[in-house]
N, C-alpha and C positions, 0 to 999 in steps of 0.2 A: 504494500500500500504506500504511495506516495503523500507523507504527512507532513502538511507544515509547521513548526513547532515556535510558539513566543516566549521569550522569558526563558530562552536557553542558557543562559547562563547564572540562573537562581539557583538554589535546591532540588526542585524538583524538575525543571528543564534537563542539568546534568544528567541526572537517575532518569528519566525518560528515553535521551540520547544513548545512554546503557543498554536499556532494554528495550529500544526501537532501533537493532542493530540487522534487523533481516527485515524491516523495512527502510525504503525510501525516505529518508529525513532529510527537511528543509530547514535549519537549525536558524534562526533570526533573535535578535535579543535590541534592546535600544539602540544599537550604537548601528545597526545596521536595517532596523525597521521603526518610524515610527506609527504606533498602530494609532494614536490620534490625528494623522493626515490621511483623510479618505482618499485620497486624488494616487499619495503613495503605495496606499495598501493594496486599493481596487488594480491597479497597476500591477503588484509585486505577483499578487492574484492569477493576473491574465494573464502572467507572463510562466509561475511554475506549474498553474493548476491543479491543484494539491487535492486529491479526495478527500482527504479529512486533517482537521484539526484543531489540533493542543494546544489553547487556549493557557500556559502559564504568567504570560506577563501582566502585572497588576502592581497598581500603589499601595504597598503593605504598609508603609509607617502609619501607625494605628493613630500616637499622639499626633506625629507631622500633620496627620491629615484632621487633624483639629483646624490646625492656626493657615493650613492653606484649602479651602475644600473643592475651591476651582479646580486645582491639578488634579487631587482623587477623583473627583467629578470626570475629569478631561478623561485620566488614567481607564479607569474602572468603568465611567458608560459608553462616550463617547468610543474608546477603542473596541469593547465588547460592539458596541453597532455596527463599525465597520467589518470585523472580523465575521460579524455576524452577516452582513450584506456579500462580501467578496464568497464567505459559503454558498448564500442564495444564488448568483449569480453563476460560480463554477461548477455548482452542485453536490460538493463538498460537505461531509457532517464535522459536528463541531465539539468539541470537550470542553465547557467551561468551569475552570477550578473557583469554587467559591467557598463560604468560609462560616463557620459556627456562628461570628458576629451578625448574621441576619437576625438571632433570636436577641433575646433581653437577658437571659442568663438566671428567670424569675422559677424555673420550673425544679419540680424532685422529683422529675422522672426522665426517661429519657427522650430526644428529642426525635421525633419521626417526620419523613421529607414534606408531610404535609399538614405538620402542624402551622399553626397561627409566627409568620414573625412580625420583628419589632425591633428591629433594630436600635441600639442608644445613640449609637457614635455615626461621626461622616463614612468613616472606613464602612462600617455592617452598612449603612445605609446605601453607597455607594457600590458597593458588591450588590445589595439587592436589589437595586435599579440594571445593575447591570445584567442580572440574571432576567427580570422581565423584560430589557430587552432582546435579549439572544431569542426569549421563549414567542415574542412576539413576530421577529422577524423571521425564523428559521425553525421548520419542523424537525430535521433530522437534527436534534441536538441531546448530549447528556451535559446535564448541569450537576458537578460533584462537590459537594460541601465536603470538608475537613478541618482538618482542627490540631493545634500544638502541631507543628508539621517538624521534620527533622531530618537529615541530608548533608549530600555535602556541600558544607559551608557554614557561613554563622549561625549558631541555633542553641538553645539552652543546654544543652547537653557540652555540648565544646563551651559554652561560657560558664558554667561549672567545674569542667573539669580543671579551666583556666585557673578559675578563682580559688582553685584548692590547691592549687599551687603556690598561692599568694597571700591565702590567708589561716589562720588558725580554725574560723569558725565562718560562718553565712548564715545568714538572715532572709528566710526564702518564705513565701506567701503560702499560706495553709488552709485557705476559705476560698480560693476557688480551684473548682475540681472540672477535670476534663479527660483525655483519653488523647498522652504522645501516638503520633502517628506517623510511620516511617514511610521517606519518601517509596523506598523500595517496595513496601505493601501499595502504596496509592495509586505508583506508575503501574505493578500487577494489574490491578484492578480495572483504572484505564484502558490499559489493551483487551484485557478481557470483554469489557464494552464496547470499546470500536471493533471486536469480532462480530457483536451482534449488531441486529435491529431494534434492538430495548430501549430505545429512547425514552427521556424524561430527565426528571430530577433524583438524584440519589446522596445519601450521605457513606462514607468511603474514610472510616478509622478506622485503628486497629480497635482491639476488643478489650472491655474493661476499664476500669476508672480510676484517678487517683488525683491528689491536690498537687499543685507546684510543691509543696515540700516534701511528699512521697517520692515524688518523681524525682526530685534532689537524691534523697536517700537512698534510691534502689541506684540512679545511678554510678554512687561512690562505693556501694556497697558492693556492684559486679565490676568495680574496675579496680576493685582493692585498697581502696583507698579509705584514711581514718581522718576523718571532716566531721568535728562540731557543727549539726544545723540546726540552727534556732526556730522553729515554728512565730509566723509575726501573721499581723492581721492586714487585709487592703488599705484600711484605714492609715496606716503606719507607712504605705507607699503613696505618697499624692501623686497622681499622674492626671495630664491635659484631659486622658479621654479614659471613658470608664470600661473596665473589665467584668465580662460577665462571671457571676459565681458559678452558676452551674451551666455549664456546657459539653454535657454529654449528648453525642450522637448515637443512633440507634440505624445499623447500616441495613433498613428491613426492606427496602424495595431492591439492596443489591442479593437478598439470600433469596427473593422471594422471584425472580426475574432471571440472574445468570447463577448464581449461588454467590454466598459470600466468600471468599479466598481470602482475607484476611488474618492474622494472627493475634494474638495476646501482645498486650504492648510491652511486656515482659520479654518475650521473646525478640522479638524486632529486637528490642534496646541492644538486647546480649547480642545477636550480629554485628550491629553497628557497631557495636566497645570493639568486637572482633575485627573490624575490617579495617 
């Protein structure tokens, strides 16, 4: 399959490029696409005509995108339109990576692809404009929420391992609770849907739950390491833009449609320590 891919050089574009190695890859990242110039895209479009695509590039700075909303705005719908149009147009299906921040983080249960959202922030709110537009413009699309994502490059997991290197003890948030999720299960899962026709919306974690400061712990605890972490409340981190407490995903339309291939976020971690 000929796929073109955005955001090739994040986290999960890399691990995509891994594992979209017996397909055709069109690997594009800012410096060489930008997906908010319709005039360039529709272009880039005509010119590789890609059957499907990977949908990684997006405005992730969650607080950034407080104090600028226009750029997330720009990032996040605007580009989803276009990517969205050059599919319609070449005939191309579409993977839009989208993000746990569509909910409010109000709920004790877990969250399934067609619940109620509500996003607090520019960023959730921005990802969710942009998902109704992919949904509005393009039928052949899957729209993949996730969450605490992790890969190579910067990610809690490597800023952890940093900070125990540097310090005696850490101070890690214990009240909100979520589900790491490897980029290596997500890209799985991905290809697995661009095998089918299963279009929709799906949410695409690994399995199981825990706080930022679990997630601390387990990670020093498989890579050997003796690290003081302090359990600390949200309250005790002020930040621009607010963080949902609870954001757990629930992956029921990927087990219920292709099956779920996912793992235990346990297990992922222990690869990743490994690789």
């Amino acid at each position: 399959m000929r796929i073109l891919v955005t955001g090739a050089n994040g986290q999960l574009g890399r691990e995509i490029a891994k594992q979209g190695q017996d397909h055709e890859l069109m690997l594009t990242d800012v410096d060489t696409l930008d997906i908010t110039d319709s005039k360039a895209t529709m272009s880039l479009f005509r010119e590789v005509r890609p059957q499907a695509v990977i949908h990684c590039a997006a405005y992730t700075n969650v607080d950034g995108a407080e104090s600028d909303p226009d750029r997330a705005f720009s990032v996040n719908v605007i580009g989803a339109q276009n990517m969205a149009a050059g599919c319609l147009e070449t005939g191309a299906r579409m993977v839009y990576v989208s993000t746990d921040y569509v909910f409010d983080g109000s709920s004790s249960k877990l969250y399934r692809e067609f619940d109620v959202v509500n996003p607090q922030t520019v960023y959730g709110r921005t990802k969710w404009q942009g998902e109704e537009i992919v949904r509005q413009i393009l039928g052949r699309h899957y729209i993949m929420r996730t969450a605490w994502l992790y890969g190579d490059g910067n990610n809690f997991v490597r800023t952890m391992l940093r900070l125990a290197g540097e310090n005696p003890s850490l101070r890690v948030v214990h009240d909100q609770v979520g589900t790491p999720t490897s980029t290596v299960d997500l890209s799985w899962a991905i290809f697995r849907l661009l095998a089918s026709d299963a279009y929709g919306t799906y949410h695409a974690t690994c399995q199981g739950k825990c706080s930022w400061y679990e997630f601390a712990c387990e990670i020093f605890r498989q890579a050997g390491k003796s690290v003081e972490v302090v359990p600390v409340t949200t309250a005790e981190f002020v930040r621009p833009a607010k963080r949902p407490a609870y954001s757990v995903l629930d992956n029921y339309m990927l087990r219920m449609s292709v099956g779920d291939p996912i793992r235990n976020w346990q297990e992922s971690l222990s690869e990743y320590l490994e690789r």
